[in-house]
N, C-alpha and C positions, 0 to 999 in steps of 0.2 A: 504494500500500500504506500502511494507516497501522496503529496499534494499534488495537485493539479492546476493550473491559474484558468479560472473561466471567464475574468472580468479583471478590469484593474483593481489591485488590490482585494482582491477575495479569491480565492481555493477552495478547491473542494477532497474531499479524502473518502473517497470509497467504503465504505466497511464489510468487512462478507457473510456478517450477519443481516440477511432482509437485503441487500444490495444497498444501504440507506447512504445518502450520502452527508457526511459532515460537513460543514462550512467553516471555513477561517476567514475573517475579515479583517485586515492588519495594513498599520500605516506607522511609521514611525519612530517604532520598537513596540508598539502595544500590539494587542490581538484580541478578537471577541471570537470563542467561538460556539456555532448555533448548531444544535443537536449534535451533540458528542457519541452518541448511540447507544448499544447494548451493554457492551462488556469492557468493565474498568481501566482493563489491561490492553487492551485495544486505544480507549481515548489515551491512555496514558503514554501510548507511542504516539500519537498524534500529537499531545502536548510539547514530549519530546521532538517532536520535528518542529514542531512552530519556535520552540525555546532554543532548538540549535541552530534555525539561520537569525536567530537575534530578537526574536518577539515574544514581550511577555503578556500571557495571557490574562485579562484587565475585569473580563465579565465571558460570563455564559451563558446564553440563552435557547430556553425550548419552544417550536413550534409549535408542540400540542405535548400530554400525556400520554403518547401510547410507548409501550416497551425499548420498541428499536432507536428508537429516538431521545429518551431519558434515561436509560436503566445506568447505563453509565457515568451519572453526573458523580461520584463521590468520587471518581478520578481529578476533580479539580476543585476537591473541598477545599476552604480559605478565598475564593474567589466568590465575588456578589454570582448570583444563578437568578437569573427572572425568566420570566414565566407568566401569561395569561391567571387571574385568581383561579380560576375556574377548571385549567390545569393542574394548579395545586390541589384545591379541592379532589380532583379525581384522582389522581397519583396518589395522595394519600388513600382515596376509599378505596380506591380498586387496583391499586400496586400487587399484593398482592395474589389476586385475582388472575392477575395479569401477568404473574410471574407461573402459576401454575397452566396456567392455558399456552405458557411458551414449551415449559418441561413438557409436554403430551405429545408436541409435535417436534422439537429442536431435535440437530442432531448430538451424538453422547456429550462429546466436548463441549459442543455451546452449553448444553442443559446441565452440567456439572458446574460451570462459570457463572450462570443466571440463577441457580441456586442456591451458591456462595455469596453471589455480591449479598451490598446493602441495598436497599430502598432510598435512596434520598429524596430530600423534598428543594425545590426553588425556596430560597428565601425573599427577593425579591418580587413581590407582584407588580403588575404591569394594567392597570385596569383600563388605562385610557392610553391616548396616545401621547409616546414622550420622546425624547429626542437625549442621543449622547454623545459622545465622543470617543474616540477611538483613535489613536492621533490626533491627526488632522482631518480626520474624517469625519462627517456629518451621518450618524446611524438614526433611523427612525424606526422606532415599534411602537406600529401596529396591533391592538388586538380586535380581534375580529370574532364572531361566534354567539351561539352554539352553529356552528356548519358543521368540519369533519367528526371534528368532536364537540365538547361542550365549549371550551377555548383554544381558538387558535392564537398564533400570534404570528406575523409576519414581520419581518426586518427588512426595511426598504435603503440601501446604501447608493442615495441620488447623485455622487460624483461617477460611480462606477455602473449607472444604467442597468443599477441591477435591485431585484426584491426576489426574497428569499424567503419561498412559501407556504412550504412544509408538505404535509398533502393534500393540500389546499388543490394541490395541482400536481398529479404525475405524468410523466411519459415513459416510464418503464410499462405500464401498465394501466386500465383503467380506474379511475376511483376506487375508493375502496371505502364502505361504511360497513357502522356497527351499531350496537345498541345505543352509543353517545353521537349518533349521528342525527342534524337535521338538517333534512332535504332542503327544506325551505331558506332557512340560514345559510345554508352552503351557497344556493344560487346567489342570495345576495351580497353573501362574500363575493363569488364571481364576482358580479356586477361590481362591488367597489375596489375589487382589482382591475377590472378594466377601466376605469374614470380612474385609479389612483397610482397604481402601478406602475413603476419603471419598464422599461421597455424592453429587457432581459427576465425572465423569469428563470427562479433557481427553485426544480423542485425536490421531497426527499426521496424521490426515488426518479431514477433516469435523466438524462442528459437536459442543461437549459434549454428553452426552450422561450416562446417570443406568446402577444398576445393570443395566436390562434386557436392555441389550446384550451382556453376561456372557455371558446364557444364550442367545441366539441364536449368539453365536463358538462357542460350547459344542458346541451341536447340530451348524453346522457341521463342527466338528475330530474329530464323530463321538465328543464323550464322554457 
């Protein structure tokens, strides 16, 4: 696994748990990074490549509560973690829930890692929309929801033409819901990513991708 550059200033890092992809946002010496993923020891190589070409990692942020995408936060405990409330809320009620519905289907290794880790929670909520820094860089979150799940949170980085959506939006594959899913909310997520959204879209699973894919989740979700 290594970085990837898909935009100025933002990488992405593959993981081979769920194919999810991690984001690094970095300017300066600092680095933000958004959905760390499943397993501790995994983020903890990624941390490691950000801190070896010179960037210390400042804040972490999740796009929603699902497993592939936060299980991994205690690899960068000491660091603020934000997070949609709503996200938090679920990760606590349903972590491990969530953890047992991985063991049934993970393969040996993953499901020995996912049943060792910890559960962590964001401390940081994000209930409205705020704006940070990261360098020199101008980060806005977004949160958005209930759509894929109860909270989403999207991270819009407007020097680098990119926002970063979680699965708000895939191109590996089609949407995907679940019981914290709402159809109705999701569409209007669409819809305020398309009026809102930078013109790169970063999703958590498969390759960026541009506004088209809006309207195909759209048709999908039957709106």
């Amino acid at each position: 696994m290594t970085l990837e550059r898909i935009a100025p200033g933002i990488d992405r890092w593959v993981m081979a748990e769920a194919s999810m992809s991690a984001v690094v946002v970095a300017d300066a010496g600092e680095a933000l990074v958004v959905d760390p993923g499943t397993l501790p020891e995994r983020a903890a190589e990624l941390r490691a490549a950000v801190e070896a070409r010179g960037d210390r990692v400042v804040a972490v942020a999740i796009t929603h509560a699902h497993w592939d995408h936060c299980f991994a936060l205690s690899a960068f405990e000491g660091v603020p973690m934000l997070a949609h409330p709503v996200a938090v809320d679920e990760l606590r009620e349903h972590g491990e829930a969530q953890r047992q519905a991985v063991l049934g289907f993970a393969r040996p290794a993953t499901a020995e890692g996912v049943r060792a880790l910890r559960i962590v929670l964001p401390d940081v909520a994000v209930p409205e929309r705020r704006a940070l820094r990261v360098g020199g860089l101008e980060v806005v979150l977004e949160p958005l929801g209930p759509a894929h799940t109860g909270g989403d949170l999207v991270v819009h980085v407007p020097s680098a033409g990119a926002s970063i959506v979680g699965d708000l939006v895939e191109t590996a594959d089609d949407p995907q819901a679940d019981d914290s899913t709402d159809v109705a909310g999701w569409i209007a997520a669409l819809d305020a990513l398309a009026a809102g959204a930078q013109p790169l879209l970063v999703p958590g699973h498969g390759d960026p991708c541009g506004h088209e894919r809006l309207a195909h989740h759209r048709a999908l979700l039957g709106g």
